[in-house]
N, C-alpha and C positions, 0 to 999 in steps of 0.2 A: 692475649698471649703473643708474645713476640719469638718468631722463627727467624733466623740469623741464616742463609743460604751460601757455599762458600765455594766456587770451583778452581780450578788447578790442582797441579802435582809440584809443589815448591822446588823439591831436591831433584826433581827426573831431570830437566837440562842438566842442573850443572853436575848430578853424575855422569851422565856421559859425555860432558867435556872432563872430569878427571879422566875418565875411565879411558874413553878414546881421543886421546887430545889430538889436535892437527888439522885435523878434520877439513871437509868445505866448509864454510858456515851454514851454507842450507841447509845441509846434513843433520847440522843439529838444531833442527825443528822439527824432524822426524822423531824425539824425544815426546810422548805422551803426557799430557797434562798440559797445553797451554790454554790461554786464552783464560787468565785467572780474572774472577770477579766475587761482587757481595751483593746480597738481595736481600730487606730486612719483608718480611710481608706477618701480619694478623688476619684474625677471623672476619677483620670490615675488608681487607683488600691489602694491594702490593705499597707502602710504604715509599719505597726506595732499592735502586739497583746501578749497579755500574762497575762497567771492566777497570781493573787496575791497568792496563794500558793503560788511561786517558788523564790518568795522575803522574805514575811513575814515567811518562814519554819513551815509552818500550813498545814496540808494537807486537802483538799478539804476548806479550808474557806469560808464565806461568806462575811466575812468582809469588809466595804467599802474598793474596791480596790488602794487608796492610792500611792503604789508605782506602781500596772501596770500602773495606770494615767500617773506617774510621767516619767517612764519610755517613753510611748509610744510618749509624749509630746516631750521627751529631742530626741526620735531617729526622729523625722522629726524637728528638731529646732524650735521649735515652742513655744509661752507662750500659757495660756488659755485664753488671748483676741482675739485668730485670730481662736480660735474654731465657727463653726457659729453654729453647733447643741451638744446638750448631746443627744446622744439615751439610753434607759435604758430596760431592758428586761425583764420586765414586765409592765401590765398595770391592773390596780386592780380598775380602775375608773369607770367600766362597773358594779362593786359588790357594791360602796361602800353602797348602802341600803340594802344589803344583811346584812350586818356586821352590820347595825344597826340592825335588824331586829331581828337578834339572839343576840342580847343587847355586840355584841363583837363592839362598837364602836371604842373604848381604843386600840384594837389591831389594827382594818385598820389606827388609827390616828399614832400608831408607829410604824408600822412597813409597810405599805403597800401602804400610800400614796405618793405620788408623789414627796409631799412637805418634806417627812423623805431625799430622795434621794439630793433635794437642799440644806436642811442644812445640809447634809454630802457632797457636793461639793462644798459647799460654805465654809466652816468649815475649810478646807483645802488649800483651796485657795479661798482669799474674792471674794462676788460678785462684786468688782470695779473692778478685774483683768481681766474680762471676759468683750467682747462685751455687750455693752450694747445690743444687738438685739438679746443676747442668748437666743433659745428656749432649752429648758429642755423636751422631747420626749418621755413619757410613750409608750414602743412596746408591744402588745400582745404578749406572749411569744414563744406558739406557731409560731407567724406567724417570731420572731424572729429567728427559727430553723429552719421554712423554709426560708428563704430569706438567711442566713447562708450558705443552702445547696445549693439552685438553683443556685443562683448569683458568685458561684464558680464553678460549676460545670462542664460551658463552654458550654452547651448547653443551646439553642435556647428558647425551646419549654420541659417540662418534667412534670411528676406528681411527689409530693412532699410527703413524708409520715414522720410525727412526730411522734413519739412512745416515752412517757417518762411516769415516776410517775403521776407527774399532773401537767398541765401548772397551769394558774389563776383556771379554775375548768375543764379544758379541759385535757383529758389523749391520744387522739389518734387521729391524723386529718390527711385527705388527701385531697391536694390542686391540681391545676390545675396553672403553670406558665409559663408565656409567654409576647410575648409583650402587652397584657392587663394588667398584672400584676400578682399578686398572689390571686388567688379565691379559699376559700373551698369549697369543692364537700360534704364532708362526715366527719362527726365527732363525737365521744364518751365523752360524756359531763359528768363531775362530779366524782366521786371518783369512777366510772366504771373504771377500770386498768388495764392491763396485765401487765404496767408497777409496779404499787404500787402492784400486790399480786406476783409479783416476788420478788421484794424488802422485803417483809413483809414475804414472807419464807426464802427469804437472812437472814433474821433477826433469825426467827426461829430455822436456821441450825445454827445458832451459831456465825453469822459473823455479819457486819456491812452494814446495808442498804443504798443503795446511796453509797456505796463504794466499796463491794465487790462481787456483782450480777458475777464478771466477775468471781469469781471464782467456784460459784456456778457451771455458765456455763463448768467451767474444770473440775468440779466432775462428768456432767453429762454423758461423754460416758462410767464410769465404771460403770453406776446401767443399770437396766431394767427398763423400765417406767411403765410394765403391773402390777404388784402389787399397783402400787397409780392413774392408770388413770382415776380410777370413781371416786376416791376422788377429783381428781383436773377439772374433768369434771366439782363437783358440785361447787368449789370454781370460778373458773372461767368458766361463763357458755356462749359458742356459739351458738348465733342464723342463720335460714336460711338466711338471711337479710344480715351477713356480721358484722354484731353489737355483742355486746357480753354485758355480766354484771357480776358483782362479786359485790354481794350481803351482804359477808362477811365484808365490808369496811363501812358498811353503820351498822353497832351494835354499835357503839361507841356513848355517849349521853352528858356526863359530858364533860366541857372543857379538863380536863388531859384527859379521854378519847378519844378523836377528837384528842389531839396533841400527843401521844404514840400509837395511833391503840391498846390499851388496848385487849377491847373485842373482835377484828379484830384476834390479837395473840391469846387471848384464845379459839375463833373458828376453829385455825388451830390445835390448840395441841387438841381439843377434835374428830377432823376429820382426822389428819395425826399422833398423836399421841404427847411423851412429845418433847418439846423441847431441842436440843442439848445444853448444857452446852457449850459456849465458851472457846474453850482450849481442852476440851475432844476427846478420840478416834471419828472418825467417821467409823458410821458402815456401812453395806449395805445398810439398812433403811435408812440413809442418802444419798448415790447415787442412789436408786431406787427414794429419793423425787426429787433431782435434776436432773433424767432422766425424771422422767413425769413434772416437770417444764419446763425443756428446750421444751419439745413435745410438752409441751399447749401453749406455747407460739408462737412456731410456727407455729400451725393450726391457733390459732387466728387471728395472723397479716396474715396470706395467709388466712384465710376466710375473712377479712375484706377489703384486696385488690382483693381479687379475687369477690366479690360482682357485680352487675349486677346495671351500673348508666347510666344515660342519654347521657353522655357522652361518647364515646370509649378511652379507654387508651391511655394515648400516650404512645412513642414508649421506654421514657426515665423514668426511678425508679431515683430520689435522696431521701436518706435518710439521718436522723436529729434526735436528740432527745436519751437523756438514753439508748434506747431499741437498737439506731442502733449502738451503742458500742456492742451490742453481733454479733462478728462475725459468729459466727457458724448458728445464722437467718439469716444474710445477705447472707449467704452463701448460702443458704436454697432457699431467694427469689430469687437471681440468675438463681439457677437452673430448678424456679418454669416454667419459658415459658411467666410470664406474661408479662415481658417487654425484650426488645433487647439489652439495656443498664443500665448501673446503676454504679449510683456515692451515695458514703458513706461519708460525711461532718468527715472531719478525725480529727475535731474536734467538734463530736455529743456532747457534755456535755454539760450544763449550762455555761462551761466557753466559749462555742462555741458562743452563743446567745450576747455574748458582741458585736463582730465580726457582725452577725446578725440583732443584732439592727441597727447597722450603716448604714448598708447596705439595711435596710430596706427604712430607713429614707434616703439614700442618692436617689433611684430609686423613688420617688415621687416626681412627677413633684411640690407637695406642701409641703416641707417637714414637715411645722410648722401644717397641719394636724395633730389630735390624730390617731397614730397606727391604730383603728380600722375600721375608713374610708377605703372605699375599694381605692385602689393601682393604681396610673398611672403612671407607669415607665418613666423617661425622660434620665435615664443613659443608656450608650449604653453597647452593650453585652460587657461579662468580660470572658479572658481566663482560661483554668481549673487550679483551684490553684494546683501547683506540692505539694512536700513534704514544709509543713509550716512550715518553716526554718523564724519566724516574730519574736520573742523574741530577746534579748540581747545579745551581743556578746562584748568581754572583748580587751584590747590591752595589748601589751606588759610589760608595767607597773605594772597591776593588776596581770598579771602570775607571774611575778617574785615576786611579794611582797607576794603571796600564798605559791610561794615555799621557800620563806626563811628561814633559819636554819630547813629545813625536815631533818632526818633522810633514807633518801635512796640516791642509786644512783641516780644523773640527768643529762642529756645529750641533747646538743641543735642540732639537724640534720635537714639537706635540707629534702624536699619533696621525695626524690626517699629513703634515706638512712631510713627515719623516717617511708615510707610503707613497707620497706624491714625486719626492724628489729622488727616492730610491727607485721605482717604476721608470721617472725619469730616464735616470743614467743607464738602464736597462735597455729600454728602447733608441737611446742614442749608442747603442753597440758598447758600451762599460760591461767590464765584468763585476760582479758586485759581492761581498760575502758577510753574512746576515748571523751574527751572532746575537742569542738573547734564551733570556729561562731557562728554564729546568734542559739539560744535555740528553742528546737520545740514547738510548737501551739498547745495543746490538749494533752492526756495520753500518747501516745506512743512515743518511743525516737528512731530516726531514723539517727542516725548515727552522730550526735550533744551532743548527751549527753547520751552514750551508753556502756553498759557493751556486750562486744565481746567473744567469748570463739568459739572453735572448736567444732561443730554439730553434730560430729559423734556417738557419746554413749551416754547412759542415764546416764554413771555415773560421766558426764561433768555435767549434766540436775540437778542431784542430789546434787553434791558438791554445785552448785552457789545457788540454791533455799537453803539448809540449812547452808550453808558456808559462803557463800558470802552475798545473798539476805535477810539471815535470816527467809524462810517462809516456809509455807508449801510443802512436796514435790511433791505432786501431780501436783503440778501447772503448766502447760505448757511454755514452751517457742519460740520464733518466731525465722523463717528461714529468714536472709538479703540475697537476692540471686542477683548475677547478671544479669544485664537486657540482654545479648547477651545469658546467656543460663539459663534462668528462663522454656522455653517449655521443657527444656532435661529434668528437673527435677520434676514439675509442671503441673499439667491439669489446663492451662488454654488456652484462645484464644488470649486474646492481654493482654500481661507485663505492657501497659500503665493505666489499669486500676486497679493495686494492688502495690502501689506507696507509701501507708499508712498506711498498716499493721492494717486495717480494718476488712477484710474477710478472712477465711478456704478456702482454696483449697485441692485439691486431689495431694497427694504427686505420682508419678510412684514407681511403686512397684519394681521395679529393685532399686529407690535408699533411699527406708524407714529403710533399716537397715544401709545406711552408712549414712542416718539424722538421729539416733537413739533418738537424745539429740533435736529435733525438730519437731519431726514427733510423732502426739500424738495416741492417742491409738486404734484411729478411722481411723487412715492412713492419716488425715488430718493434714495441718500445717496452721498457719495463717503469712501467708509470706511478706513481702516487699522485690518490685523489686527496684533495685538500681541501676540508671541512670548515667551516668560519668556526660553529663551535667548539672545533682544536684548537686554532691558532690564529684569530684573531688578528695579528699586525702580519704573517705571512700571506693570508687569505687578502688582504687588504693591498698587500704589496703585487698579488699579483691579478687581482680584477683593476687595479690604477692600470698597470700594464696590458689588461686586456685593453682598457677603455681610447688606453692612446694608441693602441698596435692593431686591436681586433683580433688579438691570437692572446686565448683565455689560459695559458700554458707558459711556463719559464721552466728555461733549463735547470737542472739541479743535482748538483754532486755535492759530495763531503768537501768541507773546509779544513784540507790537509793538503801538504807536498808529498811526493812521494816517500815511501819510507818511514813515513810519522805516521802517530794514531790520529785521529782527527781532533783538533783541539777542544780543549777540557774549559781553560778559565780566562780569563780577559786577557791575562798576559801573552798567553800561546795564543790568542787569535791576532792581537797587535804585534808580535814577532812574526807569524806566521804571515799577515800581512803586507809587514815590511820586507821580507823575504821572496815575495814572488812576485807574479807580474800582476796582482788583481789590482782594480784602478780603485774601489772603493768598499769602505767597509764601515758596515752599522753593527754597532755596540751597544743592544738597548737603544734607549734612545737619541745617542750620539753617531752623526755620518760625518766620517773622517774620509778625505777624500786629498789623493796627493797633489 
């Protein structure tokens, strides 16, 4: 049985660009629904998944996803008559009197209901090409982030924690999964957030909300938190309970107000001061806001799990949701004690929940149930998904029609010659980008579609972040380490759990100066261990590297400029290429080198 998983809000942007035209642009990403994607998954396992970013060159979209459909369809040969469910990751049916209620009927009718999602999959492909016995499967969204998490996870039995903006009205839940199913224990209902007043000072400092929290996160080990933590105490406020509220989200009254957090923003600039100018210096006042954000957010989510319920803990943490993209918390609840294990959905985002949906709707012994029915699991356990290598992957054909008439050297080498000479340029100070197989599933690029560089200095760190990457330099970058000596370098206990370049670990301080270009200012790195039986020519690419260097480690970021989603197919890697400062790039098994 094939489950079709689908997320985004198609119409929510561009109603509120008719609705409120003029706007900042950032502003409208504060629209609900991005981050669209397709995930086709059966009772043997996950098929295929992939964000519509990485086709349409939109970064974060919400747009019906179109080509991941198209895609995930054509990678298990399949038409849309042999789909038996759509899952979709949200479910807005539980509100729709709300929405009358506040006379926004016009808005649930376009962009929220159910029936927006059929005529955008029917639109695209009619309804006579579909099973006639197609259900169409509104997911809670939440519960779409947990079942994402759990049902990959590989364990049995875990508690489940969602931490994002805001689901349907829901910002923070912790479930209980098992073979019962999936049950809430605990939940922060409503524009109560850790996740939206992070987001909404992302906004503040001058960045882009729902997009760039993550770097907020990398400004926060340069400030002090104790100049803003009364302030952020009063913005986000913790109860003994475990509960919390942020009171600040709820001053908004006018439609534009509700859909910009207006007065939400002008409560932080009268409580933490003006807002940063996008593009402008940042100053201390800016990392001391982004130290006591990252702080608050961490006491939060640890006072909310840390809470006292009926229940005893189980023994497993999977995390999901916005929130569990900030490694540096993850890292945090790790080392809180409260549980023994803990799995991080390495694809936490909204594009995760496509994935999620399906999976929700596949473990229901009734699938054609609505979402919000409580869960009777009939699929049997699923192993822990390794590095999500589910996207697109190109043939011979398409490399070569990418590279034709380029302007550099190109060269077709075996497997041993192609790790030798890419490890090469590596260690002779070459920045390198490493395109091949199946595309990764979720933000981070793990050796599929990857820009490579030698770890040793910060003024590797520097050059790719303003040379290459085009961005800010502060920004951290991730250590690829390999799995035979990830303890030599790394406080961890087991390599099989940081697979996804999820979580901060503690670098050994014997080797934080020869990661200088890795190892961030905290002594932490947010690392991926790298398995031979993942990946095979990357694994190969960087033990040549160890073997010439003695540093069993390369530097590793996504293969993207700023601005862009990280490249999709041969052609965006060879443009993207030619466009920046990287000195050389493998295509499979072509090394094109300027």
């Amino acid at each position: 049985m094939y489950v079709l998983g689908i997320s985004g809000l198609g119409q929510s942007e561009a109603r509120m660009r008719r609705t409120f035209p003029g706007l900042e642009e950032r502003h409208y990403r504060l629209a609900q629904g991005a981050d669209a994607a397709a995930a086709l998954v059966t009772e043997d396992g996950i098929v295929a998944a992939a964000a519509e970013e990485r086709f349409a060159r939109w970064k974060g979209t919400g747009r019906f996803p179109r080509q991941a459909i198209d895609f995930v369809l054509a990678e298990a040969g399949i038409k849309p008559r042999d789909v038996a469910y759509v899952a979709h990751n949200f479910d807005f049916t539980p509100y729709q009197r709300f929405f009358a209620a506040q006379g926004t009927a016009d808005e649930y009718d376009e962009v929220y209901s159910p029936e927006v999602l059929k005529r955008e999959l029917f639109a695209e492909h009619p309804r006579d090409t579909w099973d006639s016995a197609l259900e169409v499967v509104p997911v809670a969204h939440h519960l779409a982030h947990a079942a994402s998490a759990f049902y990959c996870s590989g364990f049995a039995e875990a508690d489940v924690l969602v931490a994002d903006g805001i689901g349907e009205f829901e910002s923070t839940s912790l479930y209980r999964a098992g073979d019962g199913g999936i049950e809430l224990l605990s939940q922060v209902k409503g524009l109560h957030s850790v996740g939206l007043a992070y987001g909404l000072i992302t906004l503040h400092l001058g960045f882009w909300m729902n997009m760039d929290e993550y770097k907020v996160m990398g400004l926060a080990p340069y400030g002090d938190p104790a100049p803003l933590r009364d302030a952020l105490a009063e913005i986000v406020q913790a109860h003994d309970d475990g509960q919390y509220a942020t009171p600040f989200t709820y001053l908004n009254h006018t439609p534009q107000e509700r859909a910009t957090y207006a007065r939400s923003l002008d409560h932080l600039a009268e409580v933490l001061g003006p807002a940063r100018r996008p593009g402008s210096p940042i100053e201390q006042h800016h990392l001391d806001l982004a130290a006591a954000l990252q702080e608050s957010a961490q006491r939060t989510i640890l006072g909310f799990l840390g809470a006292e319920r009926e229940s005893p803990r189980a023994d497993v943490l999977c995390l999901a949701g916005g929130v569990a993209l900030n490694c540096v918390l993850n890292k945090v609840i790790r080392e809180s004690g409260l549980y023994r294990h803990q799995f991080v959905q390495p694809a936490a985002g909204d594009d995760g929940t496509a994935l999620g949906a399906a999976l929700a709707v596949l473990h229901r012994s009734d699938p054609g149930l609505p979402a919000h029915v409580g869960q009777r699991p009939a699929a049997k356990p699923r192993p822990r998904l390794g590095p999500p290598y589910l996207g697109p992957s190109y043939d011979n054909h398409e490399v070569e029609a990418a590279l034709k008439g380029i302007d550099a050297q190109v060269r077709k080498l075996d497997a041993d010659a192609l790790a030798t000479e890419t490890a090469r340029l590596l260690a002779d100070g070459k920045v390198v980008a490493l395109f091949q197989g199946r595309m990764e599933y979720g933000p981070r690029a793990l050796g599929n579609r990857s820009i490579l560089a030698d770890p040793s200095t910060t003024e590797m760190r520097d050059r790719i972040n303003s040379m290459v990457k085009l961005r800010e330099e502060f920004r951290p970058l991730a250590p690829a380490v390999l799995e035979e000596h990830t303890r030599e370098c790394f406080v961890v206990d087991d390599p099989a759990d940081f697979l996804w370049m999820v979580e901060t670990v503690d670098v050994h301080p014997h080797w934080r100066e020869r990661l200088g270009g890795v190892t961030h200012v905290d002594g932490s790195a947010r690392i991926q261990v790298v398995r031979r039986a993942d990946n095979e020519r990357y694994w190969r690419i960087i033990d040549e590297f160890r073997r010439l260097t003695g540093t069993p480690v390369v530097l590793n970021t996504s293969f993207n400029v700023r601005g862009e989603p990280i490249v999709c197919s041969p052609a965006d890697a060879v443009r993207t290429f030619l466009d920046s400062d990287v000195d050389a790039l493998v295509l499979e098994d072509h090394l094109i080198v300027r």
